[in-house]
MISE-73633 format. One record per residue (C-alpha): residue number from 1; residue in one letter; x, z, y. Coordinates in nm, 3 decimals. Each point is the difference from the previous one (the first is absolute). Layout:
(pt NUM, 'a', (X, Z, Y))
...
//
This chain:
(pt 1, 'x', (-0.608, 2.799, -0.869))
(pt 2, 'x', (0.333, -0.002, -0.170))
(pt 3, 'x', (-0.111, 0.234, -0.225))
(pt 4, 'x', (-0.301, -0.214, -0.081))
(pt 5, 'x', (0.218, -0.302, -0.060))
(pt 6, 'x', (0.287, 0.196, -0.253))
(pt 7, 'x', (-0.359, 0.101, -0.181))
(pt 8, 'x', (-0.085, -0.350, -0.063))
(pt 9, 'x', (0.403, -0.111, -0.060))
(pt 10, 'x', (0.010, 0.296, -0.311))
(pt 11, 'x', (-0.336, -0.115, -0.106))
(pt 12, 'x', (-0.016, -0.381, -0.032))
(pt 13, 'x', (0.376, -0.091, 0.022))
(pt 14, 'x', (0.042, -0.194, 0.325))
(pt 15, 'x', (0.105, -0.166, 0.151))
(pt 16, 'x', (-0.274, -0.029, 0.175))
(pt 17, 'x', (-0.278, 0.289, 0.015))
(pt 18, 'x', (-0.196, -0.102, -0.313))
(pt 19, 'x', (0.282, -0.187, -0.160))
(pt 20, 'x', (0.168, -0.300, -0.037))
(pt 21, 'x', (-0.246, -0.234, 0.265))
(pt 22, 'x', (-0.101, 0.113, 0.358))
(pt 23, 'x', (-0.336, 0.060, 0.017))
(pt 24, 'x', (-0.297, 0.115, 0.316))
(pt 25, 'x', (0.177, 0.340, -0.060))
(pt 26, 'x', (0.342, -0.187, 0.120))
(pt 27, 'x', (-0.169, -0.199, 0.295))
(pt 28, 'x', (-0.146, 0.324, 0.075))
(pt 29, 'x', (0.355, 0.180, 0.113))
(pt 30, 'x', (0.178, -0.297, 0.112))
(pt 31, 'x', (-0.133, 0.067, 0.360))
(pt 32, 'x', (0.148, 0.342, -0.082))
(pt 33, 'x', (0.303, -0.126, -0.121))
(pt 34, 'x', (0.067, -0.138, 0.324))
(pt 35, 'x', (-0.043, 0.302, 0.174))
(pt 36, 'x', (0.241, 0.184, -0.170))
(pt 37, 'x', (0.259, -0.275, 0.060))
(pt 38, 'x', (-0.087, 0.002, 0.354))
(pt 39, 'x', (0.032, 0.360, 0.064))
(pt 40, 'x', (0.312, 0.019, -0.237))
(pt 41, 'x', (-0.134, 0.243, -0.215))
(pt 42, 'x', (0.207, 0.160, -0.240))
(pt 43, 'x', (-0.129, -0.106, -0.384))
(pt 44, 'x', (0.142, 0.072, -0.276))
(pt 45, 'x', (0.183, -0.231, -0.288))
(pt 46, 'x', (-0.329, -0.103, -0.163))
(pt 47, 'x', (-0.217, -0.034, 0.328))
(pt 48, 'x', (0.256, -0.252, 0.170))
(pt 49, 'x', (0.052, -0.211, -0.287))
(pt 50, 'x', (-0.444, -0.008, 0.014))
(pt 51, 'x', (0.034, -0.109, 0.350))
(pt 52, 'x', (0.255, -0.234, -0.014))
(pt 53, 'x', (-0.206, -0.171, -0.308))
(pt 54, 'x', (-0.332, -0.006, 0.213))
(pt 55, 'x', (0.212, -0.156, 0.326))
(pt 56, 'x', (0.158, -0.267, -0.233))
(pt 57, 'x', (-0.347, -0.077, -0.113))
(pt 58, 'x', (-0.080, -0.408, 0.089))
(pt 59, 'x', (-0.335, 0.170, 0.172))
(pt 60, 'x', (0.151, 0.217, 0.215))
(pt 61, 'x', (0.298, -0.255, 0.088))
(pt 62, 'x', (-0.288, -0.252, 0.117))
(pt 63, 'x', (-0.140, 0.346, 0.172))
(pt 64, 'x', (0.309, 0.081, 0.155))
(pt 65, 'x', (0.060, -0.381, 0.149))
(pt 66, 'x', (-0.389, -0.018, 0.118))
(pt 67, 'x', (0.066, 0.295, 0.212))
(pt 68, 'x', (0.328, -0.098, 0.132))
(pt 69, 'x', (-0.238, -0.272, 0.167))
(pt 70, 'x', (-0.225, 0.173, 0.145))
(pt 71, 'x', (0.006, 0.036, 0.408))
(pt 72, 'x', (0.102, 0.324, 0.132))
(pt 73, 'x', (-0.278, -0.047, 0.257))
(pt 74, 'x', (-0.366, -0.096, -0.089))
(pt 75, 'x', (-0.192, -0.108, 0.317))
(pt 76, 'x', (-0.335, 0.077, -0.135))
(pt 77, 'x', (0.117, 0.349, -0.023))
(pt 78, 'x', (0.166, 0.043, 0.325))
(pt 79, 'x', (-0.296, 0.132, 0.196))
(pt 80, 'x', (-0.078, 0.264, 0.290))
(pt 81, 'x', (-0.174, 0.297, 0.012))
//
């Protein structure tokens, strides 16, 4: 994946994947993005400063804050087997 992502950076310029403006490409890795800063993954230079752009996007802000209320329980799902 990294490798995938310093392909598109030496192709179109960042600082996003196909330039200057996020694009589907962008929403595309942002769930990734999240898993790499959950697991504390180690990235290098270029593939931090990509995931600190996609986590200051406004989208994933409102993202972040939506699932910060959420319930850590759903009743609907709480069922026996």
């Amino acid at each position: 994946m990294l490798a995938i992502w310093k392909e598109c950076f030496g192709a179109y310029g960042g600082p996003f994947l196909f330039g200057k403006q996020p694009c589907v490409a962008d929403a595309m890795y942002a769930p990734v993005v999240t898993r790499f800063l959950t697991y504390d993954v180690a990235l290098d230079k270029a593939s931090q400063a990509y995931c600190k752009r996609i986590t200051e996007l406004p989208a994933m802000k409102e993202w972040f804050a939506a699932a910060k209320q959420e319930p850590d329980e759903i009743d609907e799902l709480d069922a026996e087997f």
